[in-house]
N, C-alpha and C positions, 0 to 999 in steps of 0.2 A: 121439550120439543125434539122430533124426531130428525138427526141430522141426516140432509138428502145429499147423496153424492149424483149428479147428472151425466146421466151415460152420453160416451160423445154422440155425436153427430156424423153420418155414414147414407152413403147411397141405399147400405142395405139395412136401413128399417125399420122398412114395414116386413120384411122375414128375422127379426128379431120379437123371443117372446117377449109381451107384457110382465112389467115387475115384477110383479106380485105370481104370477107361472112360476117364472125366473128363480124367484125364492126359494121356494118348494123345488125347484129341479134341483138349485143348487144345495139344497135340505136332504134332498134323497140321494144326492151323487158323495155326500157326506156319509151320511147312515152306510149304502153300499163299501166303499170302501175299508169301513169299521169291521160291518159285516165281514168280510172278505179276510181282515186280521184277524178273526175269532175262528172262524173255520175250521181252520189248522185244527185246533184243542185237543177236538173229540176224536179226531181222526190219529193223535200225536199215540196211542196205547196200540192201536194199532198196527201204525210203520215200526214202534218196539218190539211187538211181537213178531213182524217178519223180518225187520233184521237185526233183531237181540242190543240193543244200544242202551247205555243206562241211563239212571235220572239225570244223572251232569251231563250228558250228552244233551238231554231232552231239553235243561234249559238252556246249553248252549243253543239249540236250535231257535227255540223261544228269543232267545240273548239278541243274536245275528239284524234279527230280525227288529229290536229297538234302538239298538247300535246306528243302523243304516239309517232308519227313522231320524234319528237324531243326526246324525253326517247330513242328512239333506235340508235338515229343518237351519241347522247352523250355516249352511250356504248359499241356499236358492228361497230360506222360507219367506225372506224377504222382500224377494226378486218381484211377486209382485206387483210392490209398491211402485217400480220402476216401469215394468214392460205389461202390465196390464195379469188382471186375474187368470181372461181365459184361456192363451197360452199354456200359462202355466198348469190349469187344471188338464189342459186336454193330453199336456205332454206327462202330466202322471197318472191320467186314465190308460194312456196307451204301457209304458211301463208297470202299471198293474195287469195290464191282459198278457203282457209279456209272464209275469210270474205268475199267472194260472197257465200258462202254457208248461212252462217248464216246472209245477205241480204235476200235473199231469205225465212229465216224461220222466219223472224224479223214477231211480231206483236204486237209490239209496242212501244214507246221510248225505254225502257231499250233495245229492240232488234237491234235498229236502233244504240244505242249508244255502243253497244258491238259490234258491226259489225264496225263500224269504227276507233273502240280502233285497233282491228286487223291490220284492212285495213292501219292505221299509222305506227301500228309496220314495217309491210311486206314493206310498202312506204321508211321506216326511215332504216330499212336494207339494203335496196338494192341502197340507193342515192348516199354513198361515193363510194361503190363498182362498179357502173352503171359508177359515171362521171368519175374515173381512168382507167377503163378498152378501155373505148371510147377514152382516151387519147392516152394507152399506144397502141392501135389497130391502129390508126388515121394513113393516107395511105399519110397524108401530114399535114402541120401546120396548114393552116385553118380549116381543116376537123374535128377535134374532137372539137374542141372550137365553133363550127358551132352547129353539132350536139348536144350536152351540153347544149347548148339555143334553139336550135328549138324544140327537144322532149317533155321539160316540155309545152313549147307552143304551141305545135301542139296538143299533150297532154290532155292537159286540154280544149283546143275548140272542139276535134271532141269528147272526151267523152262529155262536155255539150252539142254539138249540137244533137249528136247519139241520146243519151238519151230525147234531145227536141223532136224526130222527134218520137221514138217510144214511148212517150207517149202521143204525140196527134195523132198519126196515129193509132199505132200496138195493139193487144190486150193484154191485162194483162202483161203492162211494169215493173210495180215493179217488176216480174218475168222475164222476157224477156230479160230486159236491163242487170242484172246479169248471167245470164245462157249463156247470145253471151261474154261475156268476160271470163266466167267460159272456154267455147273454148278456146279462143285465150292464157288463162293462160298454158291449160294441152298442149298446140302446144309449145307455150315458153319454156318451161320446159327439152320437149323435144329436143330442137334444144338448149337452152343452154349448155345440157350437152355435146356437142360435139363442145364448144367454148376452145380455145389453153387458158391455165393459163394464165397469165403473170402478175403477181403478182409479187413482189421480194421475197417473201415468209421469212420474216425474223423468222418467225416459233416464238412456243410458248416452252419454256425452262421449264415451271413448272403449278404446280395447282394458285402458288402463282402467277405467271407470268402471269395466264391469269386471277387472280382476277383483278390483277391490271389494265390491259387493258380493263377491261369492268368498271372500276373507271368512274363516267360521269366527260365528262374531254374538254376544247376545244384547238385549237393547232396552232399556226399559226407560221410558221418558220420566225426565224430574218430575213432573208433575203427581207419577202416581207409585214412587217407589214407596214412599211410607206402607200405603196400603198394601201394594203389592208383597213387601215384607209380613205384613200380618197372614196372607194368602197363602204364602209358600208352606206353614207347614200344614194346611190342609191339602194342598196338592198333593205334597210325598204322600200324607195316611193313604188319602181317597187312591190314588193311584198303582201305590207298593201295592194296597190291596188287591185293588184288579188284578196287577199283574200276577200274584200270586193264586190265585181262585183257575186263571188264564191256563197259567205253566202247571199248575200241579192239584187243581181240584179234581178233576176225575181220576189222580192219582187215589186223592183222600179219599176219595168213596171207593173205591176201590179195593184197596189196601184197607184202608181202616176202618170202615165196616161193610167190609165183606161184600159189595153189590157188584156185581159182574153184569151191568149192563150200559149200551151207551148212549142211550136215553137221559137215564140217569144223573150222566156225569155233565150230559150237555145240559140236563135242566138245574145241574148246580149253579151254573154258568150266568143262562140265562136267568135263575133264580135273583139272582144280585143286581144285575145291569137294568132289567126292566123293571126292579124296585125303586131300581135307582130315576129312570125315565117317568113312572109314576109321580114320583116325591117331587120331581121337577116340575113336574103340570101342576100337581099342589098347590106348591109353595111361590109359583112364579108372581104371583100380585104381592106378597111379604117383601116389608125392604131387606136388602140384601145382608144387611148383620143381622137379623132375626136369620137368617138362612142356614149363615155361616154356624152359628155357634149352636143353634137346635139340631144344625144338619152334623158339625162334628160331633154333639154329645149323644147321638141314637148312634152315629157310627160306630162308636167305641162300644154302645151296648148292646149293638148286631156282632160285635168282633167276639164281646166277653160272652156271649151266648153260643158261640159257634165253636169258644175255647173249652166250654163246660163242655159241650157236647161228646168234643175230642176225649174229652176226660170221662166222664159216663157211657161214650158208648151211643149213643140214641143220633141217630142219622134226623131222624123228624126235627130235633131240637137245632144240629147244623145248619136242615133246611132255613128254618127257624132265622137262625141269626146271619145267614144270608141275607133274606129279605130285609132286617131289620137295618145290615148293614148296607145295603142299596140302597135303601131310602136316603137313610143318612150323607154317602156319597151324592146322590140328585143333590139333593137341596144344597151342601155342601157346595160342590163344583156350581148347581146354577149362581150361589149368591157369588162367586170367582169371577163368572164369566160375565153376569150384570156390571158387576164393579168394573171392571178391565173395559168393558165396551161403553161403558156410559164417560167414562173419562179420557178416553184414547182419542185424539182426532184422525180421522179417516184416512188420511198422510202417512200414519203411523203406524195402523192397525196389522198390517200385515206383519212388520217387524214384533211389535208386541203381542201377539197370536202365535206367533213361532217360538220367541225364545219362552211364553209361558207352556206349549207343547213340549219345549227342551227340560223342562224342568219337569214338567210331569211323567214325560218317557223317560227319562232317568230314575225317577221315582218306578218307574213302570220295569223295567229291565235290571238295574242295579241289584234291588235287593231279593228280585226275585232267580238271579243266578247265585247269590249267596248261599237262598236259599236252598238252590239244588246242589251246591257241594254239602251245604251241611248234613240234606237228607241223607248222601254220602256216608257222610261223618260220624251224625248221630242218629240217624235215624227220621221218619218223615213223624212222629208224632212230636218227638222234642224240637225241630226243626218249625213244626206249626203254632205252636205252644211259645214259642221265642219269639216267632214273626208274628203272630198276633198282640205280643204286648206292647214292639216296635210300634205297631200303628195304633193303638189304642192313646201310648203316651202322645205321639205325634199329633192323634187328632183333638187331644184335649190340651196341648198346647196352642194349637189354634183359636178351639172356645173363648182360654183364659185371654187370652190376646186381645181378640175380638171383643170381651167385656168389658176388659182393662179400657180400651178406647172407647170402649162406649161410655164408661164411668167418666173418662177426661172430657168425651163430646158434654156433657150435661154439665160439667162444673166450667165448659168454656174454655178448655185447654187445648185442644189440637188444632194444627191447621187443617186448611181447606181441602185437603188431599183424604186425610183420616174423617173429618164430616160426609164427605162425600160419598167414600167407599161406606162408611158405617151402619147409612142411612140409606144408602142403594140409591140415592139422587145421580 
């Protein structure tokens, strides 16, 4: 049964959209701002070329930008819970228009790196508040666990692809590319604020009472740490990946074989994330360990395909293990997000929506400024070559995990926590 959370009760409405809009707004104000993180990417070879800054540089810039993510997720992700969803979205819609603004005035590193401090903050505000509201909106059980995992992957490929396309087509993309989303922000904005609360609104009692909630804090209820421990290490694989394809894919094409277009480099991008959004539509009626462990083991064989590739040479084959490795990440991440939302109560979901974003933008940011010193260091082929075997072990440690518990669910061994996530009830 589908838990309903009931929006308060207010003068105003009847100017409040229907659920089931609401959903969907809140679905698309998701995606939007994913988009909005991927953007950057395509455009990032470019601000190198006019003001000569290197790959360390490139994933500091990259870096800043999940740092800040992460600083807002560990202080306000779960503000929420207390003062209500749409505050909160509307106050990170408005600091996401703030860091297209100052994209747009950026001229150079320091610009490009204050604009995405922003741009993480307004990301890291609006993550726990966006994945609970999708929850408590959700018109049916798959439906919010769906959309949860599709948004950031749809997300993040048509903002790199968009942005691929107008800056080898459209004129003055560095401009363009933020000015069509500066749109779509002040449209959001507007249509959020006529989204129904449903927050449980446990309210803020003191000055003291809301120092302590913005305490950076992570949170995970007894109930589902078991699972939740089997989860994590498919979050780092699925994650490090993104974040790597993010910061340094149109470098690889690039650099390592030879293609000098930014097309290209943005359909490397989007190659992965909307394989990833596909695998998700899929697999979303499979219970959720069928998900996890099918979804880590095609991951590892989108990674090992993408590694050979590096090594022979053949871009098609990269293409190649891209897409294999998106699928793998959907299904993957959806069976994460089913589990997490089917066991959370409503009370909590904000809290528990945040600190599992903290762990995945760490996953997301960490290894992928690593790996820009390493490119540094050793080079970008040995440097890919190492970071692909990093996630390949990671996400077959997951698999084993996930089997291992499946073996104890059938002989009768686990509690209620590990049944429940194994079997996506």
């Amino acid at each position: 049964m589908v838990e309903t959370v009931v929006p308060h009760v207010g003068s105003a409405r009847a100017r409040r959209l229907p659920p089931q809009i609401a959903f969907w707004a809140v679905g698309l104000t998701y995606l939007v701002i994913m988009a909005s993180s991927a953007a950057p990417s395509p455009l990032y070879p470019v601000f190198q070329q006019a003001w000569g800054f290197s790959s360390t540089i490139l994933t500091v810039i990259f870096a800043v930008y999940a740092v800040a993510l992460l600083l807002a997720l560990l202080t306000v992700g779960s503000l929420s819970d207390h003062v209500g969803r749409k505050p909160i979205l509307i106050g990170a819609l408005v600091l996401l228009l703030i860091s297209l603004i100052l994209f747009i005035a950026a001229d150079g590193v320091s610009g490009l790196i204050a604009a995405r401090i922003v741009q993480g903050l307004a990301a890291g505000t609006a993550t726990g508040a966006l994945s609970a509201a999708v929850i408590d909106l959700q018109p049916s059980e798959s439906a919010g666990p769906l959309v949860n995992s599709l948004a950031p992957s749809v997300g993040l490929a048509t903002g790199a692809l968009g942005a691929g396309l107008l800056v080898q087509l459209a004129p003055a993309p560095t401009v363009l590319v933020f000015a069509l989303l500066i749109g779509a922000t002040v449209l959001l904005v507007s249509v959020v604020a006529f989204v129904p609360e449903t927050s449980a609104m446990r309210g803020v009692e003191s000055r003291r009472h809301l120092a302590h909630l913005l305490l950076p804090r992570m949170s995970i209820p007894e109930a589902v740490r078991t699972p939740f421990l089997l989860i994590v290490p498919a979050l780092i694989a699925t994650w490090s990946l993104g974040g790597f394809h993010l910061s340094l894919g149109p470098s690889i094409v690039g650099s390592l074989f030879g293609i000098d277009n930014h097309i290209v480099g943005g359909f490397e991008i989007f190659a992965l994330f909307f394989s990833g959004a596909v695998a998700a539509a899929v697999v979303r009626s499979r219970p959720a360990r069928a998900s996890m462990i099918y979804g880590a083991v095609v991951l590892s064989v989108g990674v090992a395909l993408s590694l050979t590739s590096i090594a022979v040479g053949s871009v098609w084959l990269y293409f190649l293990g891209a897409v294999v490795a998106g699928a793998g990440w959907g299904s993957t991440f959806l069976g994460a997000m089913r589990t997490l939302g089917a066991l959370v109560p409503a009370a909590e979901r904000g809290s528990m929506f945040a600190t599992t974003f903290v762990i995945s933008y760490l996953a997301f940011s960490v290894p992928a400024v690593i790996g820009g010193v390493s490119v540094h260091a050793f080079g970008l082929e040995s440097t890919a070559l190492v970071y692909g075997a990093f996630v390949i072990v990671l996400a077959l440690v997951s698999a084993v995990g996930f089997a291992l518990a499946s073996r104890r669910e059938s002989a009768g061994l686990p509690d209620r926590g590990v049944r429940t996530a194994t079997n996506g009830r």
